[in-house]
C-alpha positions, 0 to 999 in steps of 0.5 A: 500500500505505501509502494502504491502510494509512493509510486502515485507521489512520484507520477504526481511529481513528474507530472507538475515538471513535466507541466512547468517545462511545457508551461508558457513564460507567462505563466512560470516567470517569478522574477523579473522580466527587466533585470531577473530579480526574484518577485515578491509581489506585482512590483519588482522591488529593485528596478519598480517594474511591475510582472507583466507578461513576457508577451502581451496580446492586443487587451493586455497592451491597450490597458498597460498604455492607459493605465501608464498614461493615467500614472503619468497624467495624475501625477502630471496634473496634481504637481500642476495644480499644487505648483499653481495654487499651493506655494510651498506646499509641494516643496514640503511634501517632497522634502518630506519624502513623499515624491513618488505623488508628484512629477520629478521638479526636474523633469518639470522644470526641462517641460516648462521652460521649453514650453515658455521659449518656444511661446517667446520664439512666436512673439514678434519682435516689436511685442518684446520691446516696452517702450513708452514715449511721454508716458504713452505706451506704444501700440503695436503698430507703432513699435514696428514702424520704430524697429523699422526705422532704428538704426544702431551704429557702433561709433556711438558706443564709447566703450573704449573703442575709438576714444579711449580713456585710460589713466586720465590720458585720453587720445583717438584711436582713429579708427583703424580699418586693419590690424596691420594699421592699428599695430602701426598706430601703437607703435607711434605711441609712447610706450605708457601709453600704449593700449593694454592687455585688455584695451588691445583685445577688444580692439583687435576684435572688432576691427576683426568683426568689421572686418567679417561683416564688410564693416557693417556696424549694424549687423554686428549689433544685430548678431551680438544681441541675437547671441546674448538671447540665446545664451539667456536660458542657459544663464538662468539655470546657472543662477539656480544654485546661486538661487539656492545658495543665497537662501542656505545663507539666510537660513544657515541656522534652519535645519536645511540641507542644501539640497533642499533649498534646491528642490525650493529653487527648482520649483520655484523656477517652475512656477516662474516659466510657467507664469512666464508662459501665461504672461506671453500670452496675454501680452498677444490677447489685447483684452488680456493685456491688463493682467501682465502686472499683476502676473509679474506681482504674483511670482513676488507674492508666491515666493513671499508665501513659499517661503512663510510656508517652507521655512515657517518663520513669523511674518515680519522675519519672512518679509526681512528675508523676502527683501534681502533675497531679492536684494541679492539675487537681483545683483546676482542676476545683474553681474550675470547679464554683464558676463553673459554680454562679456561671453558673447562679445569673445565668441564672435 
């Protein structure tokens, strides 16, 4: 009787292998399908994928791209509302730890910021400028017929150029056309005053671009100008931790990595480009225009409450802070743009 039931043990036992090496991949997969980590649950504990089937028919594959389309959009969406209408709320809760909620600030922040120059691309270029004539505002039309009508010349830029004052002993440069001519020119000169280290590279370069450009002062500007905006984005990212360093300073005595004023700074640079984005669109709605003010006092008045909300101090330290932060970064931003024009000028 123990032989029989032995034997039918062992019938049972060769089965259930004999239907595991016939099985699908479907149906014996127990680790995980992206980097072979053993399963315990629906979720792979070391790279986060969940245990779908190896293949998937046409049901299968039409409810993961909804469902992952869903996850995306929730959390899209909620970091959206919360970045719009919460300030300081979203920081806190992912300083917090309770990031898988929210979209990555990061991510955002790359979304965003595209999103506010590829509008700023379709602005003309008459709507860029905010130009007043005896308290009156341009009008559009106007602004276009000035753009039409501005012409720049370079010998009406002082820097150094033509005349150049340097050690109280001021002389004419008489506009050299060629390097050989300005060499010869210095040459004339007195050893004292001759150009220096830095006179002489600016002048060099010029008289190379005129040179370039068929000595058209105008197109000169016009590219140095068209270069400074493009390098304009990446200025701005290079201040974020600046951003992030003046509030560590004003809040050395919190208990605050530095790493969380830069999770504060990027999303509050998300919040800028995306009340940027909406501010460049009501600038071309002419019923709208009303609202740019108030959308440029908005981002002021959202980092005064972020920062109430995040650091949670009293009001009138708050308000201390507020202005000293802007009071820095303001003359942070300031030097940015003069090297961001250095930059320029040295890359032509």
């Amino acid at each position: 009787m123990e032989e029989n039931l032995d034997d039918a043990a062992m019938a049972e036992g060769v089965a259930e292998a004999e239907k595991k090496a016939t099985a699908s991949p479907e149906e014996t997969s127990n680790v995980c399908l992206n980097c072979s980590t053993p399963l315990t649950g629906s979720y792979c504990h070391n790279c986060g994928q969940k245990n779908f089937p190896r293949r998937q028919d046409i049901g299968d594959f039409i409810v993961n791209f909804i469902s992952s389309f869903y996850s995306f959009e929730s959390k899209f969406f909620k970091t959206f509302r919360f970045l719009l209408f919460r300030p300081g709320r979203i920081i806190n809760d992912y300083n917090a730890g309770k990031r898988e909620s929210y979209f990555h600030p990061a991510r955002m922040y790359v979304f965003l910021s595209f999103i506010f120059f590829l509008i700023l691309s379709f602005i003309p270029d008459e709507d860029k400028l905010d130009i007043n004539t005896n308290g009156k505002k341009l009008s559009k039309k106007e602004k276009a017929q000035l753009l039409d009508s501005l012409t720049v010349s370079m010998d009406s830029i002082t820097l150094a150029f033509d005349t150049i004052n340097w050690g109280n002993k001021k002389y004419k440069n008489n506009d050299p056309k060629t390097l050989a001519e300005y060499d010869s020119l210095e040459s004339l000169k007195a050893p004292e005053a001759r150009d220096g280290a830095v006179e002489r590279y600016f002048t060099e370069k010029f008289i190379k671009l005129k040179q370039e450009s068929g000595d058209d002062s105008e197109a000169i500007l016009k590219s140095f100008f068209q270069s400074f905006l493009d390098n304009i984005p990446r200025m701005i990212f290079l201040l974020l931790p600046i951003f992030a360093l003046i509030l560590k300073l004003l809040y050395i005595r919190r208990d605050f990595y530095y790493s969380e004023h830069l999770v504060f700074s990027v999303f509050f640079y998300d919040f800028m480009y995306l009340a940027g984005s909406f501010n460049l669109i009501f600038s071309q709605v002419s019923w709208l225009e009303w609202a740019q003010p108030f959308v440029m006092l908005l981002i002021f008045f959202y980092l005064y409450k972020a920062m109430r909300k995040v650091y949670k101090q009293p009001r009138a330290k708050t308000i201390i802070k507020f202005f000293l932060f802007n009071m820095i970064f303001f003359s942070c931003l300031l030097i940015a743009f003069m090297l961001n024009a250095l930059v320029t000028l040295m890359m032509m």
